[in-house]
KEZATI-143289 format. One record per atom (N, C-alpha, C, O, CB): x, y, z; residue in three letters. Coordinates in steps of 0.05 Angstrom, whole numbers, plus 5000, padded with zeros to 4 digits. Each point is the difference from the previous one (the first is absolute). Glycine has a CB too. Example, Ala and Ser with C-alpha at 12.3 -4.5 7.8 and 13.67 -1.06 7.14 Angstrom:
<pts>
526448865156Ala;498250245000Ala;501850245000Ala;502150005013Ala;494149775012Ala;503150444961Ser;501650245001Ser;498550225014Ser;501050225004Ser;501449654953Ser;
</pts>
This chain:
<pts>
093122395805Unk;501549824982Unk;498549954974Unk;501449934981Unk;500649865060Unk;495950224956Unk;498149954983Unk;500250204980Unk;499449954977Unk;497949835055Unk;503750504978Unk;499450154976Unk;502749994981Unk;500250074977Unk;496250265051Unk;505649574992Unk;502850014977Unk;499749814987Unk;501049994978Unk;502450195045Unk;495349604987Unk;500249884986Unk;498049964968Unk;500549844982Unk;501750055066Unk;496150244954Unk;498750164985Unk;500750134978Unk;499250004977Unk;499549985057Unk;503550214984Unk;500750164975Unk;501649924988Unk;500650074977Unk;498650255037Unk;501849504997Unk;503549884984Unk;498149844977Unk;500950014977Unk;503949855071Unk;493250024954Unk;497849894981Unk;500450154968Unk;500949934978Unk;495250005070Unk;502450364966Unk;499050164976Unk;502550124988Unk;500150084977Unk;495450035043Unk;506749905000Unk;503650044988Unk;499849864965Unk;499850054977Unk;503349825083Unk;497349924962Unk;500449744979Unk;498750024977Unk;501150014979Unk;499349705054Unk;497150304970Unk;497050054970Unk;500850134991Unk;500349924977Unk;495950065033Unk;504950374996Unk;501350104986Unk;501550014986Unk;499850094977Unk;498949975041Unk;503849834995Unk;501449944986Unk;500449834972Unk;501450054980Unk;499150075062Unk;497649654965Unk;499649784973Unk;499250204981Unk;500649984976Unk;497749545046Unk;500050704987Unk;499350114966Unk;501150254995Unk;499450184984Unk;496149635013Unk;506550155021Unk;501850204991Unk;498650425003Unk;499950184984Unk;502049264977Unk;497750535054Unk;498350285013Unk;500950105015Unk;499450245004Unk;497449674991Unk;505149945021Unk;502150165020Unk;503150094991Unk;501250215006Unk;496349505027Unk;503250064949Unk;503250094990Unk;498349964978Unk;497949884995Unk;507349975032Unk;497050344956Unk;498550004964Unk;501949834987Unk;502249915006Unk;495750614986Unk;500849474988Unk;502449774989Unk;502450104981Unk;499050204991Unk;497149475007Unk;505850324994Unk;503450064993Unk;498750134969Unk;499049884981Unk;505249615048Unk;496150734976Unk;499850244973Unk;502849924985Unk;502349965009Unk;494950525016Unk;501749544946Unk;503150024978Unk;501050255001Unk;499050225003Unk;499549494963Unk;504550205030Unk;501850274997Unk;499650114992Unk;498749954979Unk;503549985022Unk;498450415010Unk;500250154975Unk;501050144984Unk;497750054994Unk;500449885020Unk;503250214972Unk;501250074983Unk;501450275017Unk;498850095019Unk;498049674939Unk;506050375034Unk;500850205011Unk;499050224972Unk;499550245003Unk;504849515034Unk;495650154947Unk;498850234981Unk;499650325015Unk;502050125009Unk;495149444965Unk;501950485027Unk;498450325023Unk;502350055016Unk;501650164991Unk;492949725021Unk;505850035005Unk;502650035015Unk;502650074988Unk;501650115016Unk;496249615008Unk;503250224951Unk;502550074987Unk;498650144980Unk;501349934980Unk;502149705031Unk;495050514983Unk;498350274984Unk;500250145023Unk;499150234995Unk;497149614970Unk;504750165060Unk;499750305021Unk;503750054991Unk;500850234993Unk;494449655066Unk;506249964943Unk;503350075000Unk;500550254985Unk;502250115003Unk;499349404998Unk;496650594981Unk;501750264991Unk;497350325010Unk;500850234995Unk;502849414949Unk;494150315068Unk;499850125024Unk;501350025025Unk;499050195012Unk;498249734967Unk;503550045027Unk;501849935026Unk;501750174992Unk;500050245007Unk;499649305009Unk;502350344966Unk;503050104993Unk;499150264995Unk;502050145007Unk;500749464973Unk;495350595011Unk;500250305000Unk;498750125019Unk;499550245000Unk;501049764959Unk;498749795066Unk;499550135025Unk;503150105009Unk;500950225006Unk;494449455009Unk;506050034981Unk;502050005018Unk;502850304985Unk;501750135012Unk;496749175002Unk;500850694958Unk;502050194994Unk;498850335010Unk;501550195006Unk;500449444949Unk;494950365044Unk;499750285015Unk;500050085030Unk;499450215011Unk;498349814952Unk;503649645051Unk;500050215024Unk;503750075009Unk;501250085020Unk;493249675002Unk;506550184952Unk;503650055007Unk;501549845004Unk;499449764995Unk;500050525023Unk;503849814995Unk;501349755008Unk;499249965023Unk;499150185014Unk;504649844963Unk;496349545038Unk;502649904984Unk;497349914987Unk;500649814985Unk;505150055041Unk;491650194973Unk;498549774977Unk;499650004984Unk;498849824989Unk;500050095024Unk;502150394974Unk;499050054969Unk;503649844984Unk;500349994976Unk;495250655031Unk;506749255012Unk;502949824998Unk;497849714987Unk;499849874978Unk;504850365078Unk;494249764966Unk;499549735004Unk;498449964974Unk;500649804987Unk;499650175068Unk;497650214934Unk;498249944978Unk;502850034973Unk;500349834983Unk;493750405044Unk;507049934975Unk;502749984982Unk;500949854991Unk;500249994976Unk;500650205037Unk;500349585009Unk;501549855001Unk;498649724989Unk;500849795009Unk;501750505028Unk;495649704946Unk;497949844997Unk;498449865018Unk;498049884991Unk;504250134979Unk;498549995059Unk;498649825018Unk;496049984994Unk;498850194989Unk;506149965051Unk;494749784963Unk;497749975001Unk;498049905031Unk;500649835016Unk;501550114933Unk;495550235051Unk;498550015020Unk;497650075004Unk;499250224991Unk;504249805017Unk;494549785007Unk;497650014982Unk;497850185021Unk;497650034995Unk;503449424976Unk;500250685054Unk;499650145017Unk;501850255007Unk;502449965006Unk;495649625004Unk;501150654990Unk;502850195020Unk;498350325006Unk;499350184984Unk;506449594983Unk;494250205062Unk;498350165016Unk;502950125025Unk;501149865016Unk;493049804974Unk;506250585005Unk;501650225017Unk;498350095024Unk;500950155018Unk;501550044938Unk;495749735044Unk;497850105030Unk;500949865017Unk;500349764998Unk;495350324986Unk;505350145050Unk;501349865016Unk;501549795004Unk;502450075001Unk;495250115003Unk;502249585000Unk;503849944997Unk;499649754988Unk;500449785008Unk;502350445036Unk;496249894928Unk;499649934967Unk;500049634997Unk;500949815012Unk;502250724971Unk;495449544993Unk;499149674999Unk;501749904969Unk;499950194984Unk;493949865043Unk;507649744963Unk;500949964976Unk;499649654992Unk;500049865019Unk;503550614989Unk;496249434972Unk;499849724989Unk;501450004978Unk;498950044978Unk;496949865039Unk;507350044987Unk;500649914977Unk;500549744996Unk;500049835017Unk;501350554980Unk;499449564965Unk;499449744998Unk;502749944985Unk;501050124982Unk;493449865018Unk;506449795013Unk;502949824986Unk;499249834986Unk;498049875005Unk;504950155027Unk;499149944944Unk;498349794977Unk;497350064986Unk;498950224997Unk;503149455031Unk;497350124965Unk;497650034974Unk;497349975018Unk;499749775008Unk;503149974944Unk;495750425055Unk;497349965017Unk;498749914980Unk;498349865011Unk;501550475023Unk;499749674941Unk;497849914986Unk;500849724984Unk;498449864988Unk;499850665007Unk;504349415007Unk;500749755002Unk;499949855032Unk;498949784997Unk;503950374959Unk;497749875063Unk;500149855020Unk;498149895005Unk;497750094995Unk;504950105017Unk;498349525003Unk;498649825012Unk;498649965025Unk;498049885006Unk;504550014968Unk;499850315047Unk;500450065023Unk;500550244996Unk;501350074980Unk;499749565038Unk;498050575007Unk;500150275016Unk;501549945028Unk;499849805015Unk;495650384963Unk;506150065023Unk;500449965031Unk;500250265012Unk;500750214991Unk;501949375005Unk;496450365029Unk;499150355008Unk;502650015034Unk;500649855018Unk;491650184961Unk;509050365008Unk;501349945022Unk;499450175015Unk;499150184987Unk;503949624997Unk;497050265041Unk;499450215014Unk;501050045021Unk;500149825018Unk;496950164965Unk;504450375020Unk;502050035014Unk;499249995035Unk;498049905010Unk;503950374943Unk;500149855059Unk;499449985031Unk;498550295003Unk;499350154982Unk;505249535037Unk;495350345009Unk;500150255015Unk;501850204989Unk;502049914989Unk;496949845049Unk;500850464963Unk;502350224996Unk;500350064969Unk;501250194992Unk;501649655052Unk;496049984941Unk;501050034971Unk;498250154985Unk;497749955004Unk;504649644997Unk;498650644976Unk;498850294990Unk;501349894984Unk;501849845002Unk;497450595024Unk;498849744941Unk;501050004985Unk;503450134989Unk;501849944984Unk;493049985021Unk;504550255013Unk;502050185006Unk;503449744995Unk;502050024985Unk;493750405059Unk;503649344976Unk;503149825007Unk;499149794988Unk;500749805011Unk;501450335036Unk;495549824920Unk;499149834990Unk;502049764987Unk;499649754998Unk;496950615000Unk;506649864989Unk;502149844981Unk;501149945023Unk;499949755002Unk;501150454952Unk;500249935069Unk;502349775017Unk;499249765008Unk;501549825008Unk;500350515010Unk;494949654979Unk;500249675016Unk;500550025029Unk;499350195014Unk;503049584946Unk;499249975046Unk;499849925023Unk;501449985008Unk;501449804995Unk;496350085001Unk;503450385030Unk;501950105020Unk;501750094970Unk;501949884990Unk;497949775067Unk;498750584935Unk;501950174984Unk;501349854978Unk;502050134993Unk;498850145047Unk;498949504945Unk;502249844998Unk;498350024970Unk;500949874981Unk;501449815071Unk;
</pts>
């Protein structure tokens, strides 16, 4: 009993000076992140349809990887204006391949 209680001690110490959780970093800028959108878009137009549609179609996306059953991040609205992010991420079963239908094809 002695030693938890112990450690919950040196928890605590830590904590006051802040050595265990760090303390709340300032935002930061999407800058860098909306400088990749027109890399991307001539990944996406050299590997064909439907993504070289999708870079077309102006969408924008700050990720897009066709290796095995492909990785993509696109972004709605102004990322380098926003306040909030929201991250979505699909189920089981989902490829880039069935990236536009969403959910149950829909």
């Amino acid at each position: 009993m002695r030693r938890r209680g112990a450690s919950r001690v040196a928890v605590a110490a830590l904590l006051g000076v802040n050595l265990v959780l760090p303390t709340r970093s300032e935002p930061t800028t999407a800058t860098g992140f909306v400088e990749a959108y027109p890399v991307v878009a001539a990944a996406m137009r050299a590997a064909g349809p439907p993504y070289a549609d999708w870079a077309a179609d102006g969408r924008r996306f700050l990720l897009f990887d066709r290796r095995g059953d492909g990785r993509a991040v696109e972004v709605l609205g102004d990322l380098a204006g926003a306040d909030r992010i929201a991250v979505l991420v699909p189920g089981v079963g989902s490829t880039l391949a069935d990236f536009d239908r969403g959910l149950g094809g829909v």
